[in-house]
Backbone as numpy.savetxt, mean C-alpha at the origin, in Angstrom:
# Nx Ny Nz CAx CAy CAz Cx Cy Cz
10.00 16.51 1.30 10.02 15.37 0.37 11.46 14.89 0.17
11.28 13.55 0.21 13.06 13.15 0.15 13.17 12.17 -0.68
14.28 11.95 -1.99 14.29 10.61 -2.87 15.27 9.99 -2.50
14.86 8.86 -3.15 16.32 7.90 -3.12 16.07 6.96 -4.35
17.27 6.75 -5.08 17.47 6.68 -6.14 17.69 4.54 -6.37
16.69 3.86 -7.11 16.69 2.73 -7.41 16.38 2.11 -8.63
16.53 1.15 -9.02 17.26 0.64 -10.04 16.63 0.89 -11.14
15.00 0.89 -10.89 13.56 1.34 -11.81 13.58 2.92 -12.02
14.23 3.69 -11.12 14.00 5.02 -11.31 13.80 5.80 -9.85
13.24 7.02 -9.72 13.63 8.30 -8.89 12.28 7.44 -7.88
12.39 6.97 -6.46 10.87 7.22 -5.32 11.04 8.36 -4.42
10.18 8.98 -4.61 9.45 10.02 -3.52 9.25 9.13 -2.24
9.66 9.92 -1.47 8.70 9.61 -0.11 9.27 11.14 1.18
8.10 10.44 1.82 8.53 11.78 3.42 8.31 10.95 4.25
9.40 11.45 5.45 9.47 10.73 6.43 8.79 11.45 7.60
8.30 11.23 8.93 7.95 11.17 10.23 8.94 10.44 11.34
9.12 11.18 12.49 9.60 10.64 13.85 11.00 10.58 13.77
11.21 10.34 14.64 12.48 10.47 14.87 13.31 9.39 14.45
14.69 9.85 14.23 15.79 8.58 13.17 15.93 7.21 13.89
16.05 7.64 15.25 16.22 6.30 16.06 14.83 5.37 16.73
14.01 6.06 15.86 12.50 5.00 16.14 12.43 3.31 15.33
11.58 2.69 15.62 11.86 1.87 14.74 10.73 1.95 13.36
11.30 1.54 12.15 10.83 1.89 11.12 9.28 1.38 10.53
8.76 2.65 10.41 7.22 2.09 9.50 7.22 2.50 7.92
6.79 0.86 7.36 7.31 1.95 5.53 6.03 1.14 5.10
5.10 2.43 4.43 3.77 2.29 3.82 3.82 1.69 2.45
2.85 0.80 2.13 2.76 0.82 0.62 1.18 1.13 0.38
0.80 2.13 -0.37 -0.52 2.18 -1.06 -0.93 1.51 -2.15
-2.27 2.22 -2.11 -2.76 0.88 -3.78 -2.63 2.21 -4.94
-3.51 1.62 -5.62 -3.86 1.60 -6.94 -4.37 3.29 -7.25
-3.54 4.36 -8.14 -3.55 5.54 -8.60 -3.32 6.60 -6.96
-2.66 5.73 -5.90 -2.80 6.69 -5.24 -1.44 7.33 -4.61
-1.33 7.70 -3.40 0.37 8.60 -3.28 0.02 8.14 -1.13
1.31 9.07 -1.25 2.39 9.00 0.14 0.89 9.68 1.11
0.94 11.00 0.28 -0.09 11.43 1.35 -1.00 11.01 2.12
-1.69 9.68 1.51 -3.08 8.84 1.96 -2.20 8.26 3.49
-1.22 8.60 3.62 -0.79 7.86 5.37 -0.29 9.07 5.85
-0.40 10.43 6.02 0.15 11.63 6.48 -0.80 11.64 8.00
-2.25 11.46 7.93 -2.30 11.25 9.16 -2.25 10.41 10.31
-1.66 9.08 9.98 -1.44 7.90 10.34 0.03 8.18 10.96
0.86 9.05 10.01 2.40 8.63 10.09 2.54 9.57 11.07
2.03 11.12 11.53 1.83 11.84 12.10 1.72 11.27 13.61
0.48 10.47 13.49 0.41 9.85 14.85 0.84 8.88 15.34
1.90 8.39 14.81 2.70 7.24 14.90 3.50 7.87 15.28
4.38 9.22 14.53 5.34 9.55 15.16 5.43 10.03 16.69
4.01 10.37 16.85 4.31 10.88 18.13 4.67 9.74 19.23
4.72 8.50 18.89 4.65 7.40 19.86 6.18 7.24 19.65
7.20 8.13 18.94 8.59 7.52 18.57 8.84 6.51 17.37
8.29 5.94 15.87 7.85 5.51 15.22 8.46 6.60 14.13
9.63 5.94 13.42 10.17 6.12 12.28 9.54 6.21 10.84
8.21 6.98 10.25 7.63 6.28 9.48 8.37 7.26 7.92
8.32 5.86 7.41 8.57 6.57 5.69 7.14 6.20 4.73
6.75 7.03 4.29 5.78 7.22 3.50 5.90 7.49 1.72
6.96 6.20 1.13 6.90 6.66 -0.36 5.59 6.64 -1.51
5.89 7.02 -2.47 5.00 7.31 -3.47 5.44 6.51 -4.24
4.57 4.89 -4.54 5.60 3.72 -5.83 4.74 4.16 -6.80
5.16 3.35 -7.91 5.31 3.89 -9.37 3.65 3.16 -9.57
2.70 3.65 -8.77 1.16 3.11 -9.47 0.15 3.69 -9.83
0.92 5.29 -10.51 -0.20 6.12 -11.27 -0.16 7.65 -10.31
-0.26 7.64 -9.05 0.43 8.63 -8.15 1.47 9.12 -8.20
1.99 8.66 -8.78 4.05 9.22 -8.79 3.95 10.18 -9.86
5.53 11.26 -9.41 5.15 12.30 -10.50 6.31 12.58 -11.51
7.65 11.26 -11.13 8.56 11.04 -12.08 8.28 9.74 -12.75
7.96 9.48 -14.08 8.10 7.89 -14.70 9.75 7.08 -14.23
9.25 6.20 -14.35 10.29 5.16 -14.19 11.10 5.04 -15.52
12.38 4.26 -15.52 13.10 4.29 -16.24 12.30 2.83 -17.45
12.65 2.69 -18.47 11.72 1.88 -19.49 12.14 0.37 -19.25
13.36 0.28 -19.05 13.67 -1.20 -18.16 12.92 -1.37 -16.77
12.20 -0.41 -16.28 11.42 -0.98 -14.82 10.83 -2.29 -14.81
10.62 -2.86 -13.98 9.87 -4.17 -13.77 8.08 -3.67 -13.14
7.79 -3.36 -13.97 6.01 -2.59 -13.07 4.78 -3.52 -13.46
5.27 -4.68 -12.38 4.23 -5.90 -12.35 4.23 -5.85 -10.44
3.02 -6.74 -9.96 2.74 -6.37 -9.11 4.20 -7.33 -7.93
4.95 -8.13 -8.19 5.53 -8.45 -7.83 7.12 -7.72 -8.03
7.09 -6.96 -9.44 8.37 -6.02 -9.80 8.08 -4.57 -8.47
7.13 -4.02 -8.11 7.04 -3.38 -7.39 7.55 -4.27 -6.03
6.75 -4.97 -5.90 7.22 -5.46 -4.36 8.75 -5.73 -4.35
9.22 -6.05 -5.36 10.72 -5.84 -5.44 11.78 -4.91 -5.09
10.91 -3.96 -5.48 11.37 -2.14 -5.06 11.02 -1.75 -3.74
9.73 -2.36 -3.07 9.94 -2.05 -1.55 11.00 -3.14 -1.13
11.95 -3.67 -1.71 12.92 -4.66 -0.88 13.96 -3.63 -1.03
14.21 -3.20 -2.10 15.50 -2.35 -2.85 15.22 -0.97 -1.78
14.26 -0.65 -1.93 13.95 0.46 -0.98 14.55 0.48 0.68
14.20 -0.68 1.03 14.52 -0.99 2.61 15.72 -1.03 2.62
16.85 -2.09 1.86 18.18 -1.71 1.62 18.67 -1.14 1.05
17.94 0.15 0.56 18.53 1.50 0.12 18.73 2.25 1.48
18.12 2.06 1.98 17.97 3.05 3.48 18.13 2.58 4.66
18.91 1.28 4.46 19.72 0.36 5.72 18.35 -0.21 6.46
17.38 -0.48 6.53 15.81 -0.26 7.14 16.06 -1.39 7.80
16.30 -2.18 8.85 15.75 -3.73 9.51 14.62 -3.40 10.45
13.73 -4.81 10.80 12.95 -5.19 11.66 11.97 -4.15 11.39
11.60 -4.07 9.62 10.41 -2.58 9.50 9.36 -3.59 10.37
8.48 -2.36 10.70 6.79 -2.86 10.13 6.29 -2.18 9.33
5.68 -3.35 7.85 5.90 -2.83 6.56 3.65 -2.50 7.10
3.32 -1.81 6.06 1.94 -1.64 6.06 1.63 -1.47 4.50
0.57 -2.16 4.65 -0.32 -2.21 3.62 -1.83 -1.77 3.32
-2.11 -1.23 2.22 -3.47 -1.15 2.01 -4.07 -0.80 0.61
-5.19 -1.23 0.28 -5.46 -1.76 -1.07 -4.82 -2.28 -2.11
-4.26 -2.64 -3.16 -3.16 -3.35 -3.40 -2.23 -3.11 -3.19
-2.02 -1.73 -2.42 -0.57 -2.37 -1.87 -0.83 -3.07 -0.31
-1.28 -3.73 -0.05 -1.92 -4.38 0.89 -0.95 -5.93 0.27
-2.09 -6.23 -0.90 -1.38 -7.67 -1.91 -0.14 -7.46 -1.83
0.24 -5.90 -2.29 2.03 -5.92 -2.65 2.68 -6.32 -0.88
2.52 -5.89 0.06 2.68 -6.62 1.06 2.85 -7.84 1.26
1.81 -8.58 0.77 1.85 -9.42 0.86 3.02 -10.19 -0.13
2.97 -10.02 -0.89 4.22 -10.49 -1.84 5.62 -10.23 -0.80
5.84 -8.97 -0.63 7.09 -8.64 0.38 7.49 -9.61 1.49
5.87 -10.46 2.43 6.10 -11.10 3.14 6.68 -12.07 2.81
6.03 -12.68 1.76 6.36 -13.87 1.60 7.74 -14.33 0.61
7.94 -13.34 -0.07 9.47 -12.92 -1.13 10.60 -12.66 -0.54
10.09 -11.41 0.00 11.26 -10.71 0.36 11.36 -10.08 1.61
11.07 -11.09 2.47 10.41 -10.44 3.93 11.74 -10.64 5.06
12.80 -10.58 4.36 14.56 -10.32 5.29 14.10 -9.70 6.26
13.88 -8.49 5.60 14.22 -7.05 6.55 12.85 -6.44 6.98
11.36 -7.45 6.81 10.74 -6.73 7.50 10.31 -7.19 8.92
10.25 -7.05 10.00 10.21 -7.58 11.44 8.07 -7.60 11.43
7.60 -7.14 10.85 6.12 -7.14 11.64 5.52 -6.58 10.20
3.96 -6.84 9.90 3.13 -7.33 8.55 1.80 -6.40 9.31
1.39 -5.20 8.89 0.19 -4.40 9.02 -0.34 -4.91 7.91
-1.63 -5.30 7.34 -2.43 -5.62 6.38 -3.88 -4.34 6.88
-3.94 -3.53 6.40 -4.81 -2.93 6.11 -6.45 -3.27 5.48
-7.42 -2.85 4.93 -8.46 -3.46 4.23 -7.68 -3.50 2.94
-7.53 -4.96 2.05 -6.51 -4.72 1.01 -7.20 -6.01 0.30
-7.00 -6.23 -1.12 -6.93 -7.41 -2.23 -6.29 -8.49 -1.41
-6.75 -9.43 -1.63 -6.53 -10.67 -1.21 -7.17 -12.35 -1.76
-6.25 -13.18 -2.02 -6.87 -14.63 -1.95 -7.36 -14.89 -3.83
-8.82 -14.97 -3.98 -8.82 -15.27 -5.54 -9.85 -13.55 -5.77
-9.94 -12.34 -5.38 -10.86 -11.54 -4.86 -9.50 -10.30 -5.57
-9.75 -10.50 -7.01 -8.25 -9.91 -7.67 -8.13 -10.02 -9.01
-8.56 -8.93 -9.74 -8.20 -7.63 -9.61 -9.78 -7.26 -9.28
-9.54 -5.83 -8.43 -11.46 -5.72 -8.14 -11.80 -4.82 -9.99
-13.20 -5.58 -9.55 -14.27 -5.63 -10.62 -14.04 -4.06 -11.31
-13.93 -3.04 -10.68 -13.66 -1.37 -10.95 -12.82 -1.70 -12.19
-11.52 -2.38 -11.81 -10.54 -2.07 -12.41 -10.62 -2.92 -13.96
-11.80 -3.90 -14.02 -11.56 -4.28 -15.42 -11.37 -3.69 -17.02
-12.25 -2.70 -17.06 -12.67 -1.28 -17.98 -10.67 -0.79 -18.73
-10.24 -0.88 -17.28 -8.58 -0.22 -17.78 -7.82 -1.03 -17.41
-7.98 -2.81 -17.50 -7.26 -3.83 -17.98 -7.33 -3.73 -19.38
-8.89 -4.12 -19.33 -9.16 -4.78 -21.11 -8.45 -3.16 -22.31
-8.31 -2.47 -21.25 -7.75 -0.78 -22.34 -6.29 -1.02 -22.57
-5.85 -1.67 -21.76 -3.77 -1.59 -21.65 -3.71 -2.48 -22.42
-4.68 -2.88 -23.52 -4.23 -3.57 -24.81 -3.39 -2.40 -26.15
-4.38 -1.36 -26.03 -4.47 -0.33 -26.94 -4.16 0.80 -26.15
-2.48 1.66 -26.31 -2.39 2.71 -24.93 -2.97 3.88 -25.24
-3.40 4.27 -26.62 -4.20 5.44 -26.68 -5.54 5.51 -25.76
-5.86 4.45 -26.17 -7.33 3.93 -25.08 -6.87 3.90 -23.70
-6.15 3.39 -22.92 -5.64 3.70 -22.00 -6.02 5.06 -21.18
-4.40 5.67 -22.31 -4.76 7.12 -21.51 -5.73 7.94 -21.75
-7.00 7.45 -22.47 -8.57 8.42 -22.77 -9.31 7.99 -21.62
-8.85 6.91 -21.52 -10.02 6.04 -19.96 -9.33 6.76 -18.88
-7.95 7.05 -19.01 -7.78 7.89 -18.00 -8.20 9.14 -17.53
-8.97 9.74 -18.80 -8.97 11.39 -18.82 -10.09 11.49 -17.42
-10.90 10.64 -17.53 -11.75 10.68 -16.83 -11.87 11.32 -15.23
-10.52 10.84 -15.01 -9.70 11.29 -13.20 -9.51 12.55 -13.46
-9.29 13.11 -14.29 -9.02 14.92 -14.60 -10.40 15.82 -14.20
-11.38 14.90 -13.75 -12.84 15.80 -13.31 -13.22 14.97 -12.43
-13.70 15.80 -11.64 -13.91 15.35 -9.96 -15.11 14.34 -9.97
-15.67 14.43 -10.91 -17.15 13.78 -11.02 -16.36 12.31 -11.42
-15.38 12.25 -12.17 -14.96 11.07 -12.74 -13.60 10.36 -11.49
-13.34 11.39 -10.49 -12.89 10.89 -9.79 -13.73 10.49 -8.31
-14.96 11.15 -7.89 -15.74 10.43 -7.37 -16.21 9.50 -7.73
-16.53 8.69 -8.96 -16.76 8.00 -9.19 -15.54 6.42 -8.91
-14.34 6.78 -9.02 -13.23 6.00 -8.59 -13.24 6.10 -7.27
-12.66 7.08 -6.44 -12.34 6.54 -4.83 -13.41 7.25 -4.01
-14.51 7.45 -4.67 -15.62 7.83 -3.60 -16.15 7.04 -2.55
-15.99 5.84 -2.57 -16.83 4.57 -1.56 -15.34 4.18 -0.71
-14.21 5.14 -0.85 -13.40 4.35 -0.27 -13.40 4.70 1.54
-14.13 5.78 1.54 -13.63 6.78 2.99 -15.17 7.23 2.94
-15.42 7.81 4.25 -16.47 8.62 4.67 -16.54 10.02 3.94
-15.51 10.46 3.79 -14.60 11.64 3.43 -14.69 12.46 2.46
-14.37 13.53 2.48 -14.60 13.69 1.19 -13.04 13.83 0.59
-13.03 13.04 -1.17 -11.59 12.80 -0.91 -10.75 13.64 -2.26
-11.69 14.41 -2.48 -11.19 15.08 -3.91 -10.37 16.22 -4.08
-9.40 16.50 -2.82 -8.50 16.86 -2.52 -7.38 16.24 -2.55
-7.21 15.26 -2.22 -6.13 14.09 -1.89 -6.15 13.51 -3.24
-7.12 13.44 -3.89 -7.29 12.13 -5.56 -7.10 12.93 -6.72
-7.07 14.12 -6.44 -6.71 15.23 -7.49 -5.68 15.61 -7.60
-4.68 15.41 -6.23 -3.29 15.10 -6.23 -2.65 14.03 -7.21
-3.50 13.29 -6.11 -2.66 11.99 -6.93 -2.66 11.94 -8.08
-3.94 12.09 -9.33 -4.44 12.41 -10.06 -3.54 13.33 -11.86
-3.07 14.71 -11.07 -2.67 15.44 -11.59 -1.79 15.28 -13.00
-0.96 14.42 -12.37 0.44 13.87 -13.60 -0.05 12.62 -14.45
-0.99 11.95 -13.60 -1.51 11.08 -14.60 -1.99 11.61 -15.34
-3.18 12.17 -15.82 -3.60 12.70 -16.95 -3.32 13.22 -17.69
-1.88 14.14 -17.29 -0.68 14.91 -18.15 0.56 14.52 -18.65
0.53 13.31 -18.12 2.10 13.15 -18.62 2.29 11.49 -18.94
2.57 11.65 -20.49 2.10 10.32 -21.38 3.26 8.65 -20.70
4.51 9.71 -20.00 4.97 8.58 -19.25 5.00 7.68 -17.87
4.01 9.19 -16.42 3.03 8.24 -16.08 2.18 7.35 -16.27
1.34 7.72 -16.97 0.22 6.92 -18.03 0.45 5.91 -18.42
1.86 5.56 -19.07 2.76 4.46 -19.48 2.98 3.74 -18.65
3.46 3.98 -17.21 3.76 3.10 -16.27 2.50 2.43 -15.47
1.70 3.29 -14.93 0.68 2.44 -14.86 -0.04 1.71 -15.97
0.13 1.72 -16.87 -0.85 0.98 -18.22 0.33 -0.56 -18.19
1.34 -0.36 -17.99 2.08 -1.48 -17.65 1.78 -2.03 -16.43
1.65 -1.58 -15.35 1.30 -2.02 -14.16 0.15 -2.88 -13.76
-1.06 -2.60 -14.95 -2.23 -2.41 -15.14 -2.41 -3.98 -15.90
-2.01 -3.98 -16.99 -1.91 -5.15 -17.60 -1.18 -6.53 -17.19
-0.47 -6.40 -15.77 -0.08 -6.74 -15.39 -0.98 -8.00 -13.83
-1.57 -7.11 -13.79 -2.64 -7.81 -12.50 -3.67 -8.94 -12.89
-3.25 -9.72 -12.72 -4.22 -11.01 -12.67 -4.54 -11.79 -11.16
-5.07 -12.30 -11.27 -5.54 -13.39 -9.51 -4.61 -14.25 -9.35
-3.63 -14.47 -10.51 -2.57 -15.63 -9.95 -1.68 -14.70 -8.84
-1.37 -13.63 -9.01 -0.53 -12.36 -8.25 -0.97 -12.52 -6.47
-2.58 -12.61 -6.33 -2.55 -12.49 -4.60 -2.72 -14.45 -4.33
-3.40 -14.98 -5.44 -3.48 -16.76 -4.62 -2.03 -16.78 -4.43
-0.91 -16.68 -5.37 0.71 -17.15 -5.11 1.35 -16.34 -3.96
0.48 -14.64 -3.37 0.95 -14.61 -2.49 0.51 -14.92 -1.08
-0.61 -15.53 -1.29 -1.29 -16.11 -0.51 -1.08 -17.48 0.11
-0.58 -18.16 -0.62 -0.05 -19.65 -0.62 0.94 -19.48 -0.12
1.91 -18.21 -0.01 3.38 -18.19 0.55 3.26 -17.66 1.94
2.14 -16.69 2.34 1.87 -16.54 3.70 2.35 -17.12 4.96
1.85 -18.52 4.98 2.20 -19.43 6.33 4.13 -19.52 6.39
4.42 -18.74 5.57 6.07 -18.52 5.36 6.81 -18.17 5.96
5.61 -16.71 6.40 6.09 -15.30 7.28 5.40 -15.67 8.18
6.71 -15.98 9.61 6.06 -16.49 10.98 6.11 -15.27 11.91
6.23 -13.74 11.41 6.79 -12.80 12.23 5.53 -12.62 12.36
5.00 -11.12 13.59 3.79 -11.17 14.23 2.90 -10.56 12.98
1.69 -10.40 13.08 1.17 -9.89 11.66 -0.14 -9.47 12.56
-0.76 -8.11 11.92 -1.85 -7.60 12.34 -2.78 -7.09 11.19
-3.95 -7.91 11.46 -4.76 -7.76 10.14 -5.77 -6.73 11.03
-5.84 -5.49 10.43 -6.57 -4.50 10.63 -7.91 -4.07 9.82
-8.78 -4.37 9.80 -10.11 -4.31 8.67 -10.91 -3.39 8.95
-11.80 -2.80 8.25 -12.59 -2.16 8.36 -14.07 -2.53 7.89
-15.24 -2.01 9.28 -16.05 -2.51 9.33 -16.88 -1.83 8.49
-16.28 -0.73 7.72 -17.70 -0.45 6.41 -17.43 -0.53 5.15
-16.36 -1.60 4.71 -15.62 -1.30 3.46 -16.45 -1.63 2.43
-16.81 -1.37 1.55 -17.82 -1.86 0.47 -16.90 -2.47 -0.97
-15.34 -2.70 -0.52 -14.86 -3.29 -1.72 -13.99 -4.73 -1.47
-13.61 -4.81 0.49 -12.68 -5.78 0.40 -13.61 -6.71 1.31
-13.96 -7.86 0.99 -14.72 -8.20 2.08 -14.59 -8.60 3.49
-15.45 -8.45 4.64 -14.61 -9.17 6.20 -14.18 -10.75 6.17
-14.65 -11.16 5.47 -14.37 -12.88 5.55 -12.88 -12.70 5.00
-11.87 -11.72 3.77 -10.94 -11.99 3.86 -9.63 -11.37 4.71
-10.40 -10.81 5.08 -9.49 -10.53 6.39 -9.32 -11.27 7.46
-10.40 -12.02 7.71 -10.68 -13.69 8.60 -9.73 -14.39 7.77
-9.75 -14.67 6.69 -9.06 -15.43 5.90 -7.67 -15.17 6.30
-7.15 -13.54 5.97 -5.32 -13.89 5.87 -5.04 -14.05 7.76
-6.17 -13.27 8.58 -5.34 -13.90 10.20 -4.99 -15.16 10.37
-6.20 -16.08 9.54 -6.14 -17.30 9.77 -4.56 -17.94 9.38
-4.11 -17.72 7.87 -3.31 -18.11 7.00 -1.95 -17.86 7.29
-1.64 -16.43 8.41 -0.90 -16.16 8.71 -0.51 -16.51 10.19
1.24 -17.43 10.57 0.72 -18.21 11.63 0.80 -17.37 12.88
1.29 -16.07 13.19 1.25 -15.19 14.03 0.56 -13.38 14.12
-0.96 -14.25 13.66 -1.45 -12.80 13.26 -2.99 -12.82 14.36
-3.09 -11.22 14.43 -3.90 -10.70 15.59 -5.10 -10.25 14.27
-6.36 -10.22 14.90 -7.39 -9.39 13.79 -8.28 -8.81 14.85
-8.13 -7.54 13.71 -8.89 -6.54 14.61 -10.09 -5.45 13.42
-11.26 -5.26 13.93 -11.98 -4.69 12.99 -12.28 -2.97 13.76
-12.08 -2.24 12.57 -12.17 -1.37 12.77 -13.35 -0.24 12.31
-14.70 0.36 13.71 -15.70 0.64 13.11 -15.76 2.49 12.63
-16.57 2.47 11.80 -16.88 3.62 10.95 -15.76 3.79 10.19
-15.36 2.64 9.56 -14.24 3.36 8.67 -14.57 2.29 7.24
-14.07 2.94 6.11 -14.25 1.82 5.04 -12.71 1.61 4.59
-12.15 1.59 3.17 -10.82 0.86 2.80 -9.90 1.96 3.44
-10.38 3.24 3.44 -9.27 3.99 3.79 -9.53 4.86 5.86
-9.07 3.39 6.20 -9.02 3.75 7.90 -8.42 4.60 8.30
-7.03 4.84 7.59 -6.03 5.72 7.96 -6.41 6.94 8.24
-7.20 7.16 7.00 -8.26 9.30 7.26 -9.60 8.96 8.12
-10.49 7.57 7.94 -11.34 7.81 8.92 -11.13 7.59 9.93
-10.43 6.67 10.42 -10.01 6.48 11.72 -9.00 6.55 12.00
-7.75 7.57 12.11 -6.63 7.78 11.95 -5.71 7.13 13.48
-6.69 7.75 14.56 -6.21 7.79 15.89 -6.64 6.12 16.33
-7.82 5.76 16.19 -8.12 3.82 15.95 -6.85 3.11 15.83
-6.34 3.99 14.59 -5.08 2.62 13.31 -4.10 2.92 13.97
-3.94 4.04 14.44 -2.50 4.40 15.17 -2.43 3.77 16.13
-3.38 3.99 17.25 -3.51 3.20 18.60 -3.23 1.64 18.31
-3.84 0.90 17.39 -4.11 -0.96 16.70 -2.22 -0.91 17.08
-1.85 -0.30 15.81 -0.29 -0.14 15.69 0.58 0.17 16.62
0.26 1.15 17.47 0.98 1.37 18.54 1.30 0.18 19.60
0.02 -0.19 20.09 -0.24 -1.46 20.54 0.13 -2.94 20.24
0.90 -3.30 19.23 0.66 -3.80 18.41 2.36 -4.03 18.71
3.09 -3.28 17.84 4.52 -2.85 17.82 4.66 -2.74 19.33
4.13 -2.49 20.41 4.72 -2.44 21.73 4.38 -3.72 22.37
3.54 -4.10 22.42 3.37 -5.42 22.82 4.29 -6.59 22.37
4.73 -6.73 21.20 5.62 -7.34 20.32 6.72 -7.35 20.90
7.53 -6.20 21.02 8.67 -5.81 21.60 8.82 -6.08 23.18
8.05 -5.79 23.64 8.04 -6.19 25.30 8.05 -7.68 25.65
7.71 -8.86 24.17 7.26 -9.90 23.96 8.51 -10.10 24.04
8.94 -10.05 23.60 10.59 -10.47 22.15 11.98 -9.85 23.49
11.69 -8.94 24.22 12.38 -8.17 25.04 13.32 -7.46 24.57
13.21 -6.75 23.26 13.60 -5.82 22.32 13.09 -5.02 21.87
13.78 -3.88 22.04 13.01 -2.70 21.34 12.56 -2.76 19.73
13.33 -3.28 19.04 13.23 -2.97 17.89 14.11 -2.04 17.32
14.97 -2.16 16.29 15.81 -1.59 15.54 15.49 -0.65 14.30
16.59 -0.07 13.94 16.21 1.05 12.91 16.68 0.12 11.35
């Protein structure tokens, strides 16, 4: 595990592959961590593929942020910019999935300097924002005691199958009990996502949606063909929107391709990033 220190506070992340690969930097969604791309980043590395895998401040993390943080869905995407030029990063390919899929998307269209190539995962998109799950602990981040009681719920497996059970084939209450852990214990996680939380409205993916046709770098919309939360039409939607993007559907997998189809997403990516480069007649930089 390795940090690096930014302006909001302490990010976790671990890296994969070797230093002189060119760089892959994950963003996840909503209560989850680094780990959900360990077997993705694994098999990326073996292709030579630099990947960093942090843990942002969205309920998964296991240091709070400092109380000046910005933890709106665009203050995060801010921090994957701060992040990339914390760690010298050019020509990433940034990846996304479930809102951090959206937060991607913000990156593209904001702050997309330093990223060379746009993975979109099955992720939030368009007016399809915030999903329906998450209303229960909007309407709570009025009142934070309520908050963190709606949270207790993730502290038992039954209450966390009930959250990321439809996301994977999988069984995932190993990985969500991770993530899980510090939220329920520690009143200044809790805090940061309850800010984070109150924070998400549909103006967040239409504005980053509208900025799309912005980012002319190559873009690969990767979907999955059993997702039961993001639908296929918007993944039709952002290839379309985006003016150099490939779409590709990916079967037996639902939002989280990375664990069901690990070797699929790697191969999409591999393919993807090499073709590009052989395009461009550059390898690609660190």
């Amino acid at each position: 595990m390795h940090t690096v220190e930014l302006s909001a506070g302490t990010i976790e992340y671990d890296a994969y592959g070797p230093a002189e690969g060119r760089s892959v930097v994950f963003v996840h969604g909503y209560a989850m961590g680094a780990s959900l791309w360990r077997p993705l980043a694994q098999r990326l590395a073996e292709h030579n593929l630099r990947c960093f895998a942090p843990t942002w401040p969205l309920g998964g993390h296991r240091r709070a942020m400092r109380p000046a943080a910005e933890l709106t869905m665009r203050g995060v995407a801010a921090m994957v910019d701060e992040f990339l030029t914390a760690l010298d990063l050019d020509d990433v390919v940034l990846v996304g999935n479930d809102t951090g899929g959206a937060i991607a998307q913000i990156v593209a269209g904001e702050f997309g300097d330093r990223v060379g190539a746009l993975v979109l995962t099955s992720c939030d998109a368009f007016e399809h924002f915030p999903p329906p799950i998450l209303a229960p602990l909007i309407t709570a981040t009025k009142v934070p005691p309520v908050f963190r009681a709606a949270l207790k719920t993730m502290g038992t497996k039954i209450g966390r199958r009930r959250a990321y059970g439809a996301l994977s084939h999988g069984d995932l209450d190993t990985l969500t009990a991770e993530w899980t852990r510090r939220l329920v214990r520690d009143p200044g996680i809790a805090e940061d996502l309850r800010r984070f939380t109150a924070s998400l409205n549909r103006r967040n993916t239409l504005d980053a949606a509208a900025r799309l046709p912005q980012f002319t770098k190559p873009a690969l919309i990767a979907w999955s063909a059993d997702d039961v939360f993001f639908e296929q039409e918007d993944g039709r939607r952002l290839a379309r929107v985006l003016p150099d993007a490939r779409l590709e559907v990916i079967a037996n997998a639902r939002t989280f391709s990375m664990l069901d189809q690990p070797d699929v997403l790697a191969g999409l990516i591999v393919d993807f990033v090499t073709a590009r480069a052989t395009a461009t007649g550059a390898p690609g930089r660190r």
